[in-house]
KEZAMI-329048 format. One record per atom (N, C-alpha, C, O): chain; residue number from 1; x, y, z; atom name. Coordinates in nm, 2 decimals. Layout:
 c   k      u      v      w  a
 A NUM      X      Y      Z CA
...
//
This chain:
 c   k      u      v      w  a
 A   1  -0.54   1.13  -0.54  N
 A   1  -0.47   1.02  -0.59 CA
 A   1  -0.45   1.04  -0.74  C
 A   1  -0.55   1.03  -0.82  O
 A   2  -0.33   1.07  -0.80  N
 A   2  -0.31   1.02  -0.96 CA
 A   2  -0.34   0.90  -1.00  C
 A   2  -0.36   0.79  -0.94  O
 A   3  -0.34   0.94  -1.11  N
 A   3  -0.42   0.85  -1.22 CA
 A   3  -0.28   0.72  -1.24  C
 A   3  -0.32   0.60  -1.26  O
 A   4  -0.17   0.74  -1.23  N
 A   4  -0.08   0.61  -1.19 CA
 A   4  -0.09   0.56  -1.06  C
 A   4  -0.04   0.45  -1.02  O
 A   5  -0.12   0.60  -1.02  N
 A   5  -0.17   0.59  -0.83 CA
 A   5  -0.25   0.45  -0.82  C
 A   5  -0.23   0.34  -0.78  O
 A   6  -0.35   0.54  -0.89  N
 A   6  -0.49   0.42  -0.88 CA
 A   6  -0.50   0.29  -0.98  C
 A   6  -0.54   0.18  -0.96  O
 A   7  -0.43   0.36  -1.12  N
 A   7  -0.38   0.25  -1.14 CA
 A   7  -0.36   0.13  -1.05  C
 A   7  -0.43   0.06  -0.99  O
 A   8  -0.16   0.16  -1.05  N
 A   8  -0.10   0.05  -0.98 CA
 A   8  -0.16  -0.02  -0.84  C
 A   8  -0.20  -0.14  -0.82  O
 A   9  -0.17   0.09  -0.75  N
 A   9  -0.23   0.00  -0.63 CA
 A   9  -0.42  -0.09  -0.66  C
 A   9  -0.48  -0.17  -0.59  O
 A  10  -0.46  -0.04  -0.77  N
 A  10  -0.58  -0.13  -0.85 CA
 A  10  -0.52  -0.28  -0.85  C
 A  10  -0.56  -0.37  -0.79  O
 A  11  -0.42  -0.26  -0.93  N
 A  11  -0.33  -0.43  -0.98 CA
 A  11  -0.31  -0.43  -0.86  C
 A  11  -0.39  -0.51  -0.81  O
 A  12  -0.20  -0.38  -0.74  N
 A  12  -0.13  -0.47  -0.64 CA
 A  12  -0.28  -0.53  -0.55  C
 A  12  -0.28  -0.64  -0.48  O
 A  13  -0.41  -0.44  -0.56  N
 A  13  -0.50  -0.51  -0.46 CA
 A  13  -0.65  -0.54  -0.56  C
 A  13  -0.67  -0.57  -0.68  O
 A  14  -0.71  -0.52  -0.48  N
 A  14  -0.85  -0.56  -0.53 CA
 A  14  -0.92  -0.41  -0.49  C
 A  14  -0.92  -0.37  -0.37  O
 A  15  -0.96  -0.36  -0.56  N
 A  15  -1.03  -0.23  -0.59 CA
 A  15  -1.17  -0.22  -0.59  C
 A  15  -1.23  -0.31  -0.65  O
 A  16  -1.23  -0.12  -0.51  N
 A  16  -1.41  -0.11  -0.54 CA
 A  16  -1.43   0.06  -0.52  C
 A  16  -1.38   0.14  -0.44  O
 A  17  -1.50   0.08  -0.61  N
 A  17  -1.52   0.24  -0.59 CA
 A  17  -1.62   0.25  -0.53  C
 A  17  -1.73   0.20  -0.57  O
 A  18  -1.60   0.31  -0.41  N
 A  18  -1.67   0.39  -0.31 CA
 A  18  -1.73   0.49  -0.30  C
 A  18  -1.69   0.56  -0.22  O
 A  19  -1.86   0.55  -0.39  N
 A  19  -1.87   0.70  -0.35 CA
 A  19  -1.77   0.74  -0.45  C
 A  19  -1.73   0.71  -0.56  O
 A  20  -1.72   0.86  -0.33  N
 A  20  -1.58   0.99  -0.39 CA
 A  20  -1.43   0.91  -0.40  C
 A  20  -1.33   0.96  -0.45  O
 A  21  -1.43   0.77  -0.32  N
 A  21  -1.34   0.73  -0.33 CA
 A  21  -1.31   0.60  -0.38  C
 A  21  -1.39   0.55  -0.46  O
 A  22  -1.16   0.48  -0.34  N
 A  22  -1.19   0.35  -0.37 CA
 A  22  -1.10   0.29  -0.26  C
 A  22  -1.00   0.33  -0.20  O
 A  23  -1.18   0.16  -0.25  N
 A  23  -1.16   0.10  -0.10 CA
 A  23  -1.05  -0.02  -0.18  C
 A  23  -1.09  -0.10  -0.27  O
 A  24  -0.94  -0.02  -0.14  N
 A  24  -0.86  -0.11  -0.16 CA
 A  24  -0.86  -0.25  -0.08  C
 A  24  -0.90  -0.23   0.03  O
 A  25  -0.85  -0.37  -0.09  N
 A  25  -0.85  -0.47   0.02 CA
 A  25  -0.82  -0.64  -0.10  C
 A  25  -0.83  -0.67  -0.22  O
 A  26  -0.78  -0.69  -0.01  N
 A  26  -0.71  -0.82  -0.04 CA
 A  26  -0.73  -0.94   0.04  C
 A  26  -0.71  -0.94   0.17  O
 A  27  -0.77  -1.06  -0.02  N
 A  27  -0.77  -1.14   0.04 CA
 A  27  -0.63  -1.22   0.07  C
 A  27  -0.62  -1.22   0.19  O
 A  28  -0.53  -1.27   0.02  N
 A  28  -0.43  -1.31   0.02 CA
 A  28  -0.32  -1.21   0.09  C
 A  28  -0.23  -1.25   0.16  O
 A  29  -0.33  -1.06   0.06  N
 A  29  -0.20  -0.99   0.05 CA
 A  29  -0.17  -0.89  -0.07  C
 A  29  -0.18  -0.96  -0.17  O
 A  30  -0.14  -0.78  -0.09  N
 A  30  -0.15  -0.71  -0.16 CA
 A  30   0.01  -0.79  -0.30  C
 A  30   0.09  -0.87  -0.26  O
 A  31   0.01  -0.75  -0.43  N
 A  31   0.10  -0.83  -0.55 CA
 A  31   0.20  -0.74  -0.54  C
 A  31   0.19  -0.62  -0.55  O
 A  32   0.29  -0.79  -0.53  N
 A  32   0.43  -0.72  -0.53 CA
 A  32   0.47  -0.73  -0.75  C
 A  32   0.51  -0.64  -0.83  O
 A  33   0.44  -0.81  -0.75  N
 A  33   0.49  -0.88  -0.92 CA
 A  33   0.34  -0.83  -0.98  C
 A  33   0.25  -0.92  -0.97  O
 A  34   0.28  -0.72  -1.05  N
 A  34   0.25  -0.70  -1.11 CA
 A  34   0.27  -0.68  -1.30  C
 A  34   0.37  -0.69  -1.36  O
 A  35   0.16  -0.66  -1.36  N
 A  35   0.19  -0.68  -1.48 CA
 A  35   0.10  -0.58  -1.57  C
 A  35  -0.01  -0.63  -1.58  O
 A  36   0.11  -0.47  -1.63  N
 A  36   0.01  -0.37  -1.67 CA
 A  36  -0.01  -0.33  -1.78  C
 A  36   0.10  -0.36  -1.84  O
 A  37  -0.09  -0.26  -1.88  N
 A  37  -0.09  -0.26  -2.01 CA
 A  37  -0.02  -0.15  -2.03  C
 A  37  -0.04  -0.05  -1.96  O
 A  38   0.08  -0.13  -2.13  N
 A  38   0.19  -0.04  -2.13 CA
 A  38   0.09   0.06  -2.22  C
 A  38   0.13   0.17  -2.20  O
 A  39   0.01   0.07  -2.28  N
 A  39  -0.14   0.20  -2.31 CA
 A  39  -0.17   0.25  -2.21  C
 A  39  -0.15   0.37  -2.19  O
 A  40  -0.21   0.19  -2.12  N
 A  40  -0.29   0.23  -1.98 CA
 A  40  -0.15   0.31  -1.90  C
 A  40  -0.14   0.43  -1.85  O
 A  41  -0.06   0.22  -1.91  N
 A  41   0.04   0.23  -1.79 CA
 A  41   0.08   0.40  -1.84  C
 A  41   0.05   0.48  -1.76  O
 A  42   0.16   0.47  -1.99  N
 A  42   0.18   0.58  -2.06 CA
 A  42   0.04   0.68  -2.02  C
 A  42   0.05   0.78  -1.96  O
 A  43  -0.03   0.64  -2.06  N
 A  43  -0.22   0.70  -2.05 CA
 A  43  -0.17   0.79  -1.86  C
 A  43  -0.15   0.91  -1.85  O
 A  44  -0.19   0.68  -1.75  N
 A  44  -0.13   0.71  -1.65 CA
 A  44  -0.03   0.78  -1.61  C
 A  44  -0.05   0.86  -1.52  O
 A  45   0.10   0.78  -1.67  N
 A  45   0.21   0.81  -1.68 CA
 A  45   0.20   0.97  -1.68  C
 A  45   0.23   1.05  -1.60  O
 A  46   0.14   0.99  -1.83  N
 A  46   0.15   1.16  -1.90 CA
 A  46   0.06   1.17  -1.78  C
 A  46   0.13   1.21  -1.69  O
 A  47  -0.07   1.16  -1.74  N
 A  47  -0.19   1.25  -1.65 CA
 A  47  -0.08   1.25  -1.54  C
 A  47  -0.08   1.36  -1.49  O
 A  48  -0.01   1.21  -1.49  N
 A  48   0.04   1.21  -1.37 CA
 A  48   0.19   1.34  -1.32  C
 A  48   0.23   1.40  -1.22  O
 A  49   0.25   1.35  -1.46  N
 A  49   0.30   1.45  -1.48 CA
 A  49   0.31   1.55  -1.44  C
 A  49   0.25   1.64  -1.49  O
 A  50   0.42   1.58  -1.31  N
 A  50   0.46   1.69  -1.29 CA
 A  50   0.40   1.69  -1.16  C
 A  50   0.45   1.77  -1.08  O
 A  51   0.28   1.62  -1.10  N
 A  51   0.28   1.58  -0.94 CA
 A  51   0.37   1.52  -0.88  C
 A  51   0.44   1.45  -0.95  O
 A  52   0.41   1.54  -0.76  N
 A  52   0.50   1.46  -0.65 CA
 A  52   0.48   1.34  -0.61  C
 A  52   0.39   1.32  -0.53  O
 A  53   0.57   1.25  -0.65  N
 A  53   0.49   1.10  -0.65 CA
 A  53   0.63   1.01  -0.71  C
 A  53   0.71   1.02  -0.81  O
 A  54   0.63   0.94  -0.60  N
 A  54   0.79   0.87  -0.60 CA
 A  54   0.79   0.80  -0.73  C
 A  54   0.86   0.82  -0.83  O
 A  55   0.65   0.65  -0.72  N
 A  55   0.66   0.59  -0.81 CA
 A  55   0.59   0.62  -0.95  C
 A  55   0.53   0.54  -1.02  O
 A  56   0.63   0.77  -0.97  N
 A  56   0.64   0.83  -1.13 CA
 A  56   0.75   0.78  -1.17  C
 A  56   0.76   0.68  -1.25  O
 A  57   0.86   0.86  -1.11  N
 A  57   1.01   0.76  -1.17 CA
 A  57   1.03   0.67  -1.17  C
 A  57   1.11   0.64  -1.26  O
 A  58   0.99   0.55  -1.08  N
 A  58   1.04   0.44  -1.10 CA
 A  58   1.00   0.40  -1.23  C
 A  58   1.07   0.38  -1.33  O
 A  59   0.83   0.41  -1.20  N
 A  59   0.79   0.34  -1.40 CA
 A  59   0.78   0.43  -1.48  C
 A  59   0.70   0.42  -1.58  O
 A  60   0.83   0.51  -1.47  N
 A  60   0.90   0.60  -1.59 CA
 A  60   1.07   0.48  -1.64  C
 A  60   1.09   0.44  -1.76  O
 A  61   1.13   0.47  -1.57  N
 A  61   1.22   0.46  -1.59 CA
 A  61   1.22   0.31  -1.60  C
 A  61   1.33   0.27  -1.63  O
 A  62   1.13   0.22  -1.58  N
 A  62   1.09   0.09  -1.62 CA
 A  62   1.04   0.09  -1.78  C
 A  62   1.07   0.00  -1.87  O
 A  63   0.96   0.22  -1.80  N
 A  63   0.92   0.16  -1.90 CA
 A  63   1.04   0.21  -2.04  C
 A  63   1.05   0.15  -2.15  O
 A  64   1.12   0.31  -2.00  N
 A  64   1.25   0.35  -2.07 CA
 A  64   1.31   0.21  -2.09  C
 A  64   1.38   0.21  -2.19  O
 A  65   1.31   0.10  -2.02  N
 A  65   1.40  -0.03  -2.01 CA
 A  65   1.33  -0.11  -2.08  C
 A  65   1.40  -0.18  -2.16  O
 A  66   1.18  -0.13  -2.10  N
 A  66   1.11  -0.19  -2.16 CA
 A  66   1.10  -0.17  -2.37  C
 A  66   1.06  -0.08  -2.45  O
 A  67   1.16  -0.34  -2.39  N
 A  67   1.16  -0.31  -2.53 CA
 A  67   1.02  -0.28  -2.59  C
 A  67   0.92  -0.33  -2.54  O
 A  68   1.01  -0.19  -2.71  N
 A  68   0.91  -0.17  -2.77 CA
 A  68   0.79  -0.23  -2.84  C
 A  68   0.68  -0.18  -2.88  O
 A  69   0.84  -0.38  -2.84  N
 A  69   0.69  -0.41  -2.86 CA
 A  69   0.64  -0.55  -2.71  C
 A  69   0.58  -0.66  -2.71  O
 A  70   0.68  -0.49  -2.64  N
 A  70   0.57  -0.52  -2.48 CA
 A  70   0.49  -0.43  -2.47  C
 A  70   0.50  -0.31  -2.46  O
 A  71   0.35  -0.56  -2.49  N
 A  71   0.22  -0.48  -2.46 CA
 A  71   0.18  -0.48  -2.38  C
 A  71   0.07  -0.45  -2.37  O
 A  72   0.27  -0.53  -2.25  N
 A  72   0.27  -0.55  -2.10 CA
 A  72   0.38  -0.53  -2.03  C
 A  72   0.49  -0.58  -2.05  O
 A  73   0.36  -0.43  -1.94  N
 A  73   0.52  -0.43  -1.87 CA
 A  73   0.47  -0.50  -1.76  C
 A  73   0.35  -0.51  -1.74  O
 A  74   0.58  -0.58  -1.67  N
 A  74   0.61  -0.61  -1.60 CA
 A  74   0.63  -0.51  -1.50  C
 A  74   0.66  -0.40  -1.55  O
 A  75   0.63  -0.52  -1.38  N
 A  75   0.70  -0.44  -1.25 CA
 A  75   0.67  -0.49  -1.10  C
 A  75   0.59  -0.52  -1.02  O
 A  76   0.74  -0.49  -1.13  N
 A  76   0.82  -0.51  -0.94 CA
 A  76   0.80  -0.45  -0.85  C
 A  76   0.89  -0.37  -0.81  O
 A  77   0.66  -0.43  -0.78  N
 A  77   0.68  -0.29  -0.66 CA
 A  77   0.70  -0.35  -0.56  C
 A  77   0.62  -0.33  -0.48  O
 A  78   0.82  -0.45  -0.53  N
 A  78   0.85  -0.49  -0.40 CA
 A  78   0.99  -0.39  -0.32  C
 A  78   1.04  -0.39  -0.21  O
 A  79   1.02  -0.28  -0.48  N
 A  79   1.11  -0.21  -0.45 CA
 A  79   1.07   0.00  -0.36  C
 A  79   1.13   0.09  -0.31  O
 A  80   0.94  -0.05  -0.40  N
 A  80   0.85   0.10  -0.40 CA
 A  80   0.67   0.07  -0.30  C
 A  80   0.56   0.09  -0.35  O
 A  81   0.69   0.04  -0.19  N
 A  81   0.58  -0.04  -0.15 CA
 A  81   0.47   0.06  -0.15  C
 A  81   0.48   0.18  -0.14  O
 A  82   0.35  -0.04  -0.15  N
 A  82   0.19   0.03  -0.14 CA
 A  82   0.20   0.15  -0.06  C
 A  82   0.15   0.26  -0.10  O
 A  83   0.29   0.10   0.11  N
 A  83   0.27   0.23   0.16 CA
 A  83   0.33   0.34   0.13  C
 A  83   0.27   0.44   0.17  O
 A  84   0.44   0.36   0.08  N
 A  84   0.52   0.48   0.01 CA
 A  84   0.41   0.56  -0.12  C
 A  84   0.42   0.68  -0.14  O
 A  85   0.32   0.49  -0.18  N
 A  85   0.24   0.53  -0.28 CA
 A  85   0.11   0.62  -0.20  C
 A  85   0.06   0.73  -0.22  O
 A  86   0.06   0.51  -0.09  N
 A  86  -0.02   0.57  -0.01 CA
 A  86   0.01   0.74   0.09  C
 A  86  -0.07   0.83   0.11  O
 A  87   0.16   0.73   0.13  N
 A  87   0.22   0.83   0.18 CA
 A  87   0.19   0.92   0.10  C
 A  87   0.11   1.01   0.12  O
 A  88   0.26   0.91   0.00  N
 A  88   0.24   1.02  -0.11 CA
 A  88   0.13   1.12  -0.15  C
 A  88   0.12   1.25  -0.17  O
 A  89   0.03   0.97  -0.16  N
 A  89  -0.13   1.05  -0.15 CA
 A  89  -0.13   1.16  -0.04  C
 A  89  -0.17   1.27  -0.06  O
 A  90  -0.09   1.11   0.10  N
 A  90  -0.18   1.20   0.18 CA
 A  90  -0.03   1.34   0.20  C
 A  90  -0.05   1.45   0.25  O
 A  91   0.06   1.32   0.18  N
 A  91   0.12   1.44   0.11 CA
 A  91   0.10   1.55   0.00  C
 A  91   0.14   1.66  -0.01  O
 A  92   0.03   1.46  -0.07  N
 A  92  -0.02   1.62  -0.16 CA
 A  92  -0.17   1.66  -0.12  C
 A  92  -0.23   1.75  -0.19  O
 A  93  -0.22   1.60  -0.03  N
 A  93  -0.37   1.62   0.00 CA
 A  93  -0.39   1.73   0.07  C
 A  93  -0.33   1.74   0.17  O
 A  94  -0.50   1.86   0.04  N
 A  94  -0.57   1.95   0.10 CA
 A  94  -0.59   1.92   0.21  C
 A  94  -0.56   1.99   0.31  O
 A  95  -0.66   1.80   0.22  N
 A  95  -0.79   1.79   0.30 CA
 A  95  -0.78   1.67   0.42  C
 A  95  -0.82   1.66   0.54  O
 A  96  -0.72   1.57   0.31  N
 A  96  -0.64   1.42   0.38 CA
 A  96  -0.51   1.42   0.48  C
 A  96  -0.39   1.42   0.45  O
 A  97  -0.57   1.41   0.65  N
 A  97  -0.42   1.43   0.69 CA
 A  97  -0.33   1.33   0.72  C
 A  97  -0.21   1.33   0.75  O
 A  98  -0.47   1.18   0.70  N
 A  98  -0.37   1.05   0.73 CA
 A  98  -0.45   0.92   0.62  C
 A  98  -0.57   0.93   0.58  O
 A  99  -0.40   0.82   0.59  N
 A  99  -0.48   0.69   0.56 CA
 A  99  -0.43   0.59   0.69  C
 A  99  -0.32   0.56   0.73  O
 A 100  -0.61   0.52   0.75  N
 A 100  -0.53   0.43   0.83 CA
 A 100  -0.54   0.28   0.73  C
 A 100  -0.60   0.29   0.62  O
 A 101  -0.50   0.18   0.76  N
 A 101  -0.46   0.04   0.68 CA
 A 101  -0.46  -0.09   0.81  C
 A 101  -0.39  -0.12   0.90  O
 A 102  -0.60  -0.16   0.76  N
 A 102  -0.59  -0.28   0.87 CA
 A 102  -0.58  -0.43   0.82  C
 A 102  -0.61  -0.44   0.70  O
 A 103  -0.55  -0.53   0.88  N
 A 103  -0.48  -0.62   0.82 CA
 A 103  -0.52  -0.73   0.93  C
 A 103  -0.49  -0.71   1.05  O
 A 104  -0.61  -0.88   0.90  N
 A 104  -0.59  -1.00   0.98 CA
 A 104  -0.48  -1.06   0.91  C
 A 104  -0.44  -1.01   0.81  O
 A 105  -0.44  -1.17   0.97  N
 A 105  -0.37  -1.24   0.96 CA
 A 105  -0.47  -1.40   1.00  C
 A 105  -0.56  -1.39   1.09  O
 A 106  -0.46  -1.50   0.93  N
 A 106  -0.52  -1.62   0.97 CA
 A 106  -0.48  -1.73   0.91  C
 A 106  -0.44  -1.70   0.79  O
 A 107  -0.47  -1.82   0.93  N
 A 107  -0.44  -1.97   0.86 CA
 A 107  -0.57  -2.06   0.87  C
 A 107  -0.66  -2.05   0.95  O
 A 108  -0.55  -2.16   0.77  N
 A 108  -0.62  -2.26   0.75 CA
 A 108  -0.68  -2.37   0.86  C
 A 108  -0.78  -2.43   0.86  O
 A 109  -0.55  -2.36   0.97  N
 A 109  -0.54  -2.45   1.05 CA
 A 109  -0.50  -2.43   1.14  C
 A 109  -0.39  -2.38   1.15  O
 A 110  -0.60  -2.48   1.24  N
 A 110  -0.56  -2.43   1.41 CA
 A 110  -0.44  -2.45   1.46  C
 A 110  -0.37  -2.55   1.46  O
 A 111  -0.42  -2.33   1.52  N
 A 111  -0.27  -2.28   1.56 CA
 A 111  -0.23  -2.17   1.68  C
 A 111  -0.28  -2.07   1.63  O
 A 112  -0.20  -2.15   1.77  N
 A 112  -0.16  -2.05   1.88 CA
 A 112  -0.09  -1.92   1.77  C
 A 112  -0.12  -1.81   1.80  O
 A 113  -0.03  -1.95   1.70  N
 A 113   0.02  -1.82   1.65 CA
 A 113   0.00  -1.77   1.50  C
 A 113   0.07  -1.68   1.45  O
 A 114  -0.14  -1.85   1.42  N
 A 114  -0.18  -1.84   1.28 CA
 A 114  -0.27  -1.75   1.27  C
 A 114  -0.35  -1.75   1.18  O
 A 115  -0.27  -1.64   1.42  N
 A 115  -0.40  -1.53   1.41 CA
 A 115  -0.33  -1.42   1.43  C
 A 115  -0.22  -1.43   1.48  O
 A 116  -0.37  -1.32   1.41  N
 A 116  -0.33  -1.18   1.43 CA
 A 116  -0.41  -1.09   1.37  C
 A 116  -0.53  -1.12   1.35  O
 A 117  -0.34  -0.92   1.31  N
 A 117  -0.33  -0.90   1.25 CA
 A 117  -0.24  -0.70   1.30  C
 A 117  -0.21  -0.66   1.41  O
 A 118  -0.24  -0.65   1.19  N
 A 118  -0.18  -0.54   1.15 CA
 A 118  -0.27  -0.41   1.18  C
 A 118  -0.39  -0.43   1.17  O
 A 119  -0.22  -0.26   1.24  N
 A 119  -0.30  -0.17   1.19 CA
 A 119  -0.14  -0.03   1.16  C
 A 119  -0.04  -0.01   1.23  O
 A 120  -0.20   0.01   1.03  N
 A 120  -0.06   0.08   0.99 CA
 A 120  -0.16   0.28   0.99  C
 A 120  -0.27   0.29   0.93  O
 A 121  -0.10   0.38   1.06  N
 A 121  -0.15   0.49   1.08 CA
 A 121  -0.02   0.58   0.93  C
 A 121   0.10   0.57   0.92  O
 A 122  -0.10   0.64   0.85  N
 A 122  -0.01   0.64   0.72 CA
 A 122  -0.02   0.83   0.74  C
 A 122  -0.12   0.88   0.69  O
 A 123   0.05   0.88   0.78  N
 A 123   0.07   1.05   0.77 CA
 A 123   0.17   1.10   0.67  C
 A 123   0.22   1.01   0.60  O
 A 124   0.20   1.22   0.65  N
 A 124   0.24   1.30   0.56 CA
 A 124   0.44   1.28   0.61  C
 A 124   0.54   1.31   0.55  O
 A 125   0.42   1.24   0.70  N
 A 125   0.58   1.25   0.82 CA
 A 125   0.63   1.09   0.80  C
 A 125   0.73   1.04   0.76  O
 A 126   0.52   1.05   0.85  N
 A 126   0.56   0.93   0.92 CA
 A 126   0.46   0.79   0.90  C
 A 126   0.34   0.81   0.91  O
 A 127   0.49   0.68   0.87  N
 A 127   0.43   0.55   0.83 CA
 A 127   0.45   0.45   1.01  C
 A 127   0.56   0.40   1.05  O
 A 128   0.35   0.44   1.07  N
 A 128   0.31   0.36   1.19 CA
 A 128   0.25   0.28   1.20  C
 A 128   0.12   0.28   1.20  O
 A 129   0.37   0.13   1.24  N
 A 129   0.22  -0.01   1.26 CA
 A 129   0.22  -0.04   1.39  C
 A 129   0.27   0.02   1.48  O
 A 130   0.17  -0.12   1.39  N
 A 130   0.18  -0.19   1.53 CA
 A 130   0.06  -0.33   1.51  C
 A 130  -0.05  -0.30   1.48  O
 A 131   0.11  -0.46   1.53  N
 A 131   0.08  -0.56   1.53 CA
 A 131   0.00  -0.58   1.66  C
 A 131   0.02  -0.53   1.77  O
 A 132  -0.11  -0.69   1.62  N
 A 132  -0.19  -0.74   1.76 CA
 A 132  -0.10  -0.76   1.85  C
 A 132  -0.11  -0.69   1.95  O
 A 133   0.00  -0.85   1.83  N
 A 133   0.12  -0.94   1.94 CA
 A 133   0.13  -0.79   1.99  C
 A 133   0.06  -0.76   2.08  O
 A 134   0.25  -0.69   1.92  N
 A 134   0.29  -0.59   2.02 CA
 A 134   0.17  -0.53   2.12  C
 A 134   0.18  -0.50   2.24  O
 A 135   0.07  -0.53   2.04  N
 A 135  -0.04  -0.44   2.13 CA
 A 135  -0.05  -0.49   2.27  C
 A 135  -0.04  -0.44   2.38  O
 A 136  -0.06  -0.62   2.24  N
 A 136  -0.11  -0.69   2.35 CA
 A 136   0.06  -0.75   2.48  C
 A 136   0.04  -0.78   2.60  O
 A 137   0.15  -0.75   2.43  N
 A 137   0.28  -0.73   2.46 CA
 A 137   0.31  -0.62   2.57  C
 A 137   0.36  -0.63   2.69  O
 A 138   0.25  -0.46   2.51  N
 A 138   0.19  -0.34   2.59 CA
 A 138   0.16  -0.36   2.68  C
 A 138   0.21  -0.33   2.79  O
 A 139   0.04  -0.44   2.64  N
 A 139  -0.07  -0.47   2.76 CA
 A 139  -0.05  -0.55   2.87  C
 A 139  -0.12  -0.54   2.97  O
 A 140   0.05  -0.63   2.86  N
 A 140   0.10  -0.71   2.95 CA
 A 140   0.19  -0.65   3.03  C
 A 140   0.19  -0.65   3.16  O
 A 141   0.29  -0.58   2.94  N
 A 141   0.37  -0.51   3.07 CA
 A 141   0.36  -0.42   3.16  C
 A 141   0.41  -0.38   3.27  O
 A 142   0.21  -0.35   3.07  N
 A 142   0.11  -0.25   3.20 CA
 A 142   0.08  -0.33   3.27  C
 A 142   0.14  -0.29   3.37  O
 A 143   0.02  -0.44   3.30  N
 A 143  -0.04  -0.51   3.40 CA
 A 143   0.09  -0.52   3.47  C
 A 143   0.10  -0.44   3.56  O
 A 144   0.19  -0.59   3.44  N
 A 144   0.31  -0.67   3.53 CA
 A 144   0.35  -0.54   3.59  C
 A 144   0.37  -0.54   3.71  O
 A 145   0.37  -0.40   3.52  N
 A 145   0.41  -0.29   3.58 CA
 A 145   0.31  -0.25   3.71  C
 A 145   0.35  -0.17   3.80  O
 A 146   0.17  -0.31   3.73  N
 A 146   0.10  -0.26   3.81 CA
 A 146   0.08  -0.36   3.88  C
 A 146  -0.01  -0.34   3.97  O
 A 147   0.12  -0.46   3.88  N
 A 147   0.11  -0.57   3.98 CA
 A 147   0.26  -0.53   4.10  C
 A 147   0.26  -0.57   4.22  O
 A 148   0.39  -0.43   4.02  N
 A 148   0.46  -0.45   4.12 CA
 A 148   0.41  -0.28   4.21  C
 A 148   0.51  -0.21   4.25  O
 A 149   0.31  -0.23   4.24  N
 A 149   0.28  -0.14   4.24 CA
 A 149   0.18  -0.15   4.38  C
 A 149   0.12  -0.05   4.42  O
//
């Protein structure tokens, strides 16, 4: 992971360093509308230099738009999502051949459809979710398939 890497997905989630690595996770939802110190953000920027990494250019080219005395950029990664930054990672990895990414879903208040959640399989090719509902959607039409059976 670059050093803009860990940055940004720091700000979009809640961060804990693990060991050799850091465990990303959110209570709410990961921040699409972030806001970062334009020192840090440059600091990031140069280390990151010359790796393969989509959202280099974006905030490269955010902070080219950004007047000179913002000691905070602003940025939008609702245009460049976590998982495209995550992809990224396990494309330039040795060692790394996938990240997996799990997700409840819950509300405050009792409901038939205020539970769920997400599991996303993140490869070098290809970005794969699949929601409780579909899982269990599967599972149903195996049965009905073996009921006419």
């Amino acid at each position: 992971m670059t050093k803009l890497e860990l940055l940004l997905l720091s700000q979009m989630f809640d961060a804990d360093s693990d060991g050799d690595g850091t465990y990303f996770h959110s209570w709410q939802g990961p921040s699409d509308l972030i806001w970062v110190d334009r020192a840090e953000l440059i600091t990031a920027l140069d280390a990151t230099r010359g790796n393969k990494s989509q959202v280099y250019h974006y905030v490269e080219e955010k902070l080219k738009n950004a007047t000179s005395d913002d000691g905070t950029i602003e940025l939008d990664m609702s245009g460049l999502s976590w998982e495209v930054i995550l992809q990224d990672i396990v494309r330039r990895s040795a060692k790394r051949r996938y990240i997996t990414v799990t997700t409840a879903f819950m509300c405050s208040k009792m409901r038939a459809d205020g539970f769920g959640g997400m599991a996303l399989f993140i490869t070098a090719d290809a970005i794969k979710g699949c929601s409780t509902t579909e899982f269990l959607s599967d599972c149903f039409a195996d049965i009905a398939g073996q009921e006419g059976d």
